[in-house]
Every structure is written in structure tokens, then in C-alpha cells.
C-alpha positions in Angstrom: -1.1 -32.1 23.3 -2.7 -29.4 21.1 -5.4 -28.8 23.8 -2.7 -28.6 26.7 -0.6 -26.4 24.7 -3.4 -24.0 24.1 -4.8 -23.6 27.5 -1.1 -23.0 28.3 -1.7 -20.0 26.3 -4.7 -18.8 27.3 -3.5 -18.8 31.0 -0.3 -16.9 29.9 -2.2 -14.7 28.0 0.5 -15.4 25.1 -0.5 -15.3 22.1 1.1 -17.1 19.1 3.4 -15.7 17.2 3.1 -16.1 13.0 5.6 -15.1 10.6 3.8 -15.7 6.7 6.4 -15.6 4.0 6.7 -16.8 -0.2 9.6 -18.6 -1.1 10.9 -18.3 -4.3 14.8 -18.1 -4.7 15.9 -16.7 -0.8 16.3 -18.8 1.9 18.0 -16.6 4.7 15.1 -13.8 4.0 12.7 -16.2 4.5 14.4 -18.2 7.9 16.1 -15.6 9.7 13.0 -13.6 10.2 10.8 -16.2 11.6 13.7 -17.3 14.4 14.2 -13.7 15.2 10.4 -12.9 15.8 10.7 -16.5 17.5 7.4 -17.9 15.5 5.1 -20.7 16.8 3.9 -20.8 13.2 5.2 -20.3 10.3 3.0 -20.0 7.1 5.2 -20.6 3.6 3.7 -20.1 0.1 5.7 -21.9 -2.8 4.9 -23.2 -6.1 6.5 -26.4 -8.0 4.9 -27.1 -11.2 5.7 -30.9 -11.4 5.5 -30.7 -15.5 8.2 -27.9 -15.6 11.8 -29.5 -15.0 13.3 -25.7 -14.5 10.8 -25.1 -11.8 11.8 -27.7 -9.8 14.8 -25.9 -8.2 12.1 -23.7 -6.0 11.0 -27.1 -4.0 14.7 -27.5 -3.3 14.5 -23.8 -2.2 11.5 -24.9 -0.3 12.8 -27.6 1.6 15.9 -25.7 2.1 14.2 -23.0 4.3 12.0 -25.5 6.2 15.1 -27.1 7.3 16.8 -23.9 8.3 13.7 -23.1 10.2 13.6 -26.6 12.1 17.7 -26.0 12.4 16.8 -22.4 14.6 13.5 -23.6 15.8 12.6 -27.0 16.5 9.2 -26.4 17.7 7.9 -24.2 15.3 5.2 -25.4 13.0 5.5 -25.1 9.8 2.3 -24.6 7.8 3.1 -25.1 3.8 0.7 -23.4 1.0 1.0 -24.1 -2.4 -0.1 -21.4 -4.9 0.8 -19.9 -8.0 3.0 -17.1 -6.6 3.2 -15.2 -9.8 -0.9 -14.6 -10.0 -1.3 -11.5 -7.8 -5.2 -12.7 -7.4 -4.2 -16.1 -6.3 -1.2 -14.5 -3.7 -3.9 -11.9 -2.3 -6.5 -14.9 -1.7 -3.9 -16.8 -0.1 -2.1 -14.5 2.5 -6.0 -13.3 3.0 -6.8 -16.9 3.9 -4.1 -17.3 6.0 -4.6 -13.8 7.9 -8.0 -14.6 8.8 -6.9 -18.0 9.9 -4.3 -16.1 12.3 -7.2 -13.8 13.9 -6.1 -14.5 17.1 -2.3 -14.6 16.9 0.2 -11.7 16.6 0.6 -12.3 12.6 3.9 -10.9 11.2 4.3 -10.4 7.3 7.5 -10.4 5.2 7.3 -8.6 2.4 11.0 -8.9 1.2 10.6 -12.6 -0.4 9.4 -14.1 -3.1 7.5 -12.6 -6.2 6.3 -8.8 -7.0 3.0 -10.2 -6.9 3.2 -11.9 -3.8 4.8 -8.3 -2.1 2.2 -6.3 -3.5 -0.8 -8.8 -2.4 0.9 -9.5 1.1 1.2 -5.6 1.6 -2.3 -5.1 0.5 -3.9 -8.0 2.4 -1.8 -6.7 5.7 -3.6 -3.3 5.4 -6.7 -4.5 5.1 -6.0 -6.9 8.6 -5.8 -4.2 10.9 -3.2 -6.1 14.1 -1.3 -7.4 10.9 2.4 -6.1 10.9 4.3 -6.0 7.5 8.1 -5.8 7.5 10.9 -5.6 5.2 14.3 -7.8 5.6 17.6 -5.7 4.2 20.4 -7.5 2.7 23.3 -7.7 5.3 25.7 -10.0 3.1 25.6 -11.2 -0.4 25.9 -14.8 -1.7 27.7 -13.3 -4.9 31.0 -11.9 -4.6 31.8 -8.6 -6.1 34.1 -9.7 -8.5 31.1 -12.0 -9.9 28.4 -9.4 -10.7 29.7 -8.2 -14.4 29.4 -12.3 -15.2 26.5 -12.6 -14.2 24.3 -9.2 -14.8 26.1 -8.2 -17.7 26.2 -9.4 -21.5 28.3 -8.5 -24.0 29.8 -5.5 -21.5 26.6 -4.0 -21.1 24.5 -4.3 -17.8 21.1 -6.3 -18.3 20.1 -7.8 -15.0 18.7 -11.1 -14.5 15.9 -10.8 -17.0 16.6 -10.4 -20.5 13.2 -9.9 -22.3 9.7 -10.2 -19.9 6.4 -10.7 -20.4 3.4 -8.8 -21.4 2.7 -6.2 -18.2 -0.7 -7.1 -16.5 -2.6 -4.4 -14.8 -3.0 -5.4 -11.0 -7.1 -5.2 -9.8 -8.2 -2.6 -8.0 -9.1 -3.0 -4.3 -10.1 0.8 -2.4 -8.0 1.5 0.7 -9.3 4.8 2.4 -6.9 7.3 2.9 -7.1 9.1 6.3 -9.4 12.2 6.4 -7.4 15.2 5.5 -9.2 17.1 8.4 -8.3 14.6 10.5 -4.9 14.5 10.0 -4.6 18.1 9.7 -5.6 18.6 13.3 -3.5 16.0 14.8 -0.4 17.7 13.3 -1.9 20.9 15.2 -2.3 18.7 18.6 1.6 17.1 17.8 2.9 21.0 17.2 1.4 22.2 20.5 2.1 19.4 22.7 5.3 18.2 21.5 6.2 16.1 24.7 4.1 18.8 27.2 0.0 18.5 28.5 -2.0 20.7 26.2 -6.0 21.7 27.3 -8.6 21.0 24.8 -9.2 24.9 24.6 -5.6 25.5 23.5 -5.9 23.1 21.0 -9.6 24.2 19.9 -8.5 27.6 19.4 -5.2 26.6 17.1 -7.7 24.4 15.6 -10.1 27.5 14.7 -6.8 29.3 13.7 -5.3 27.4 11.3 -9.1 27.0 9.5 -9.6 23.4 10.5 -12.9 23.8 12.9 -15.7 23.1 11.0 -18.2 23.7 13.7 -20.3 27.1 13.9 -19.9 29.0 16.6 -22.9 28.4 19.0 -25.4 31.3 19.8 -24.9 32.5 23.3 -21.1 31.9 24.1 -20.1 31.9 27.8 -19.1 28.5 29.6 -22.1 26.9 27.7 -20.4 27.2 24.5 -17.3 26.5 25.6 -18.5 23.5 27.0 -19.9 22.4 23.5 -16.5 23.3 21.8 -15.3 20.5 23.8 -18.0 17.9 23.5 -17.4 18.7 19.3 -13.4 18.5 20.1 -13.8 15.2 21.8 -16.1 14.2 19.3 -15.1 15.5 15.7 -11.5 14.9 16.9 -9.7 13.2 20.1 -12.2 10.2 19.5 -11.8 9.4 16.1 -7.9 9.9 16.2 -8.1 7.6 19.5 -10.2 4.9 17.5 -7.8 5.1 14.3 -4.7 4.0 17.3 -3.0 7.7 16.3 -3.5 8.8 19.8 -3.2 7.0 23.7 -3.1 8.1 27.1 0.4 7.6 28.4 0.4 5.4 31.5 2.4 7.7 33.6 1.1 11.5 33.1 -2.5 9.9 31.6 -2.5 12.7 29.0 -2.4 11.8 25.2 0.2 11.6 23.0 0.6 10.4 19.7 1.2 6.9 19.1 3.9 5.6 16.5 1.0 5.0 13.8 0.4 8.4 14.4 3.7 9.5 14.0 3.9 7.5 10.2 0.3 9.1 9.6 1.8 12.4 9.7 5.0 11.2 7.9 3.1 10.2 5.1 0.1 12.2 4.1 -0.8 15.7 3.7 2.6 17.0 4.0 2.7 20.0 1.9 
């Protein structure tokens, strides 16, 4: 049945849909998110430890979400992984794992669920996937009624949350993810001001490019058409190229000029914005 299903696929060119997720004390977070990405799979990290009679209440947690997963989608598989969820090494290995397990499906990550060090690994591991989407689930409705909250997050009148005293803090290892290329970035936001929704030549850009002290390349001896022709071998080299290879640019189907592409778009929201 397996075999049938996946030569379905690979005649549909569908590919499956994964939803990875920790569950911990949330059960809607966990569920809702794989029926509305309508997973094949879905991968769920949890922890019981058997000689620890207050951690049993996350396996009913567990089985709770498997069954609301079953209840909004019968066919889905349901793929269970049981690791410590509050060693951050342990959580990076595992959604690591299970990511390069998933090479060839569209592999969605929730990052709302479960433990800090679960988010922080399942973030990490999802940047170093590239195809790997991370998402966030907000809060629509609360299980705890308003009138509730001082009882439960307050003591003695004054606020202290659901922890009262924590553990010792543990540094979280270090693992290098590149920041883009300030260069790089620089000149796209030059390309995203002059276009802005119009065609733009190369030579318009080159020249904003040379203005605004981004153009590293020396002017070549000579000038004329030849080294205009070389400014635009270096601007689809140093530039157009790399940005098209980091997915911040694409030709749009309909006027086959580039654009910038929504990673693009959060590239320039995010870094070198001063």
C-alpha cells in the first residue's frame, strides 16, 4: 500500500506534507496546526519518565493530541519521538534527525509548543534546513477564565507566574549561522528603492550602486561600451546572481523582470537597517 501510495505521489508531483511539533502541556497548539497544513505526517517529540509519577501527566498530554489529530485527520501518520525535551542538545539532534528524514517533503515546524529548549533547537535546526518553514501558533482562546488568573499566578497578592524558584541557567552551545553579506543586502535595498513595482536596467541600478558607495569594482581602463559591458558581467555576477541564489530575487512569470521575493522582503526587514 506504501508503494502505491508513493507512486501516487510521484505522478502528482505532491509532495508530503510534515508538520514536526513537542508536546509538553498544549494540545490545540500542537493539533490544530497539523489539520490546517493538512499533514501526511506528523512527527511528535514527548518525554515520560516512567520513574517520575508527576511526569506522567505529559503522556496523557501525548495521547490527547494524537487522538485529536486522528479526530481531524484519519489518514495522517503519526510518527512519535521520545526525547528529553528539556536537553536543548538532545531537541536539536532530534528535530535534525527528523528534518533530514523529511528531505523530500514540504517539512513545516511549530515553534509555539513544548519546551524553551525545544523552540530554540527547532528554530535553529529549521535555519540550518534550507525548504524548512518555521511558524508560530497565537493564542485565540484561553482554557483559563479571567476571573481564574490571580488564583493561579498569584501568591500571597503578589504576581509570581507558574514557576516559583528555577534552576541553575545553562548556557545553550554555540552553532555559527552566517549573517547575509552587508554588501549584499545593501544593494538589494538599492535595487528594491529603484524598482519598487517598475523594470529597472542594470545600468540604472549600477550607477545608484556606484552612488551610494556600494560598487567595489574599479573602474576599467578604456570605458566606452566595453566597459560598460563589464559593469554588467560584475553586476550580474557580484550581485543579481548571488541575490538570485540566496531566493531574495525571481523573475516574475508575467513581465519576466525580477523582483524581490518575500525572503527578500524579511532580509531587508531584518538586517542592516540603520
Amino acid at each position: 500500500m506504501q508503494y502505491v501510495i508513493s507512486l501516487y505521489y510521484m505522478a502528482s508531483g505532491r509532495k508530503d506534507r510534515v508538520v514536526v511539533s513537542c508536546v509538553t502541556f498544549e494540545t490545540a497548539k500542537v493539533s490544530e496546526p497539523v489539520a490546517y497544513y493538512a499533514a501526511d505526517r506528523a512527527h511528535l517529540i514527548h518525554y515520560t519518565d516512567p520513574s517520575d509519577e508527576r511526569n506522567l501527566i505529559y503522556e496523557e498530554f501525548y495521547r490527547e493530541v494524537c487522538s485529536q489529530i486522528r479526530a481531524g485527520l484519519p489518514k495522517a501518520e503519526i510518527v512519535e519521538h521520545e526525547a528529553v525535551v528539556f536537553d536543548f542538545t538532545a531537541m536539536l539532534r532530534t528535530v535534525l534527525n527528523i528534518l533530514r528524514s523529511e528531505r523530500d517533503a514540504d517539512v513545516f515546524v511549530n515553534t509555539s509548543a513544548g519546551t524553551s529548549e525545544y523552540t530554540a533547537a527547532a528554530v535553529i535546526a529549521s535555519m540550518m534546513t534550507p525548504g524548512t518553514v518555521p511558524f508560530t501558533v497565537g493564542t485565540k482562546d484561553y482554557s483559563i477564565p479571567d476571573g481564574d488568573l490571580r488564583s493561579i499566578y498569584f501568591r500571597d497578592g503578589s504576581p509570581v507566574g507558574l514557576a516559583l524558584t528555577t534552576r541553575e541557567p545553562k548556557a545553550l552551545p554555540y552553532y555559527r549561522i552566517d549573517v547575509p553579506e552587508e554588501h549584499l543586502v545593501a544593494g538589494l535595498r538599492v535595487f528594491d528603492g529603484l524598482s519598487m513595482g517598475d523594470s529597472v536596467g542594470g545600468a540604472a541600478v549600477i550607477g545608484a550602486l556606484k552612488a551610494s558607495g556600494i560598487w567595489y569594482r574599479k573602474e576599467r581602463k578604456g570605458g566606452g561600451d566595453g566597459g560598460k559591458r563589464y559593469e554588467a558581467v560584475c553586476y550580474q555576477r557580484d550581485f543579481v546572481d548571488r541575490w538570485k541564489a540566496n531566493g531574495w530575487i525571481e523573475k516574475d512569470g508575467r513581465t519576466k523582470k525580477h523582483r524581490v521575493t518575500d525572503a527578500g522582503r524579511t532580509v531587508l526587514d531584518t538586517f542592516y537597517t540603520q
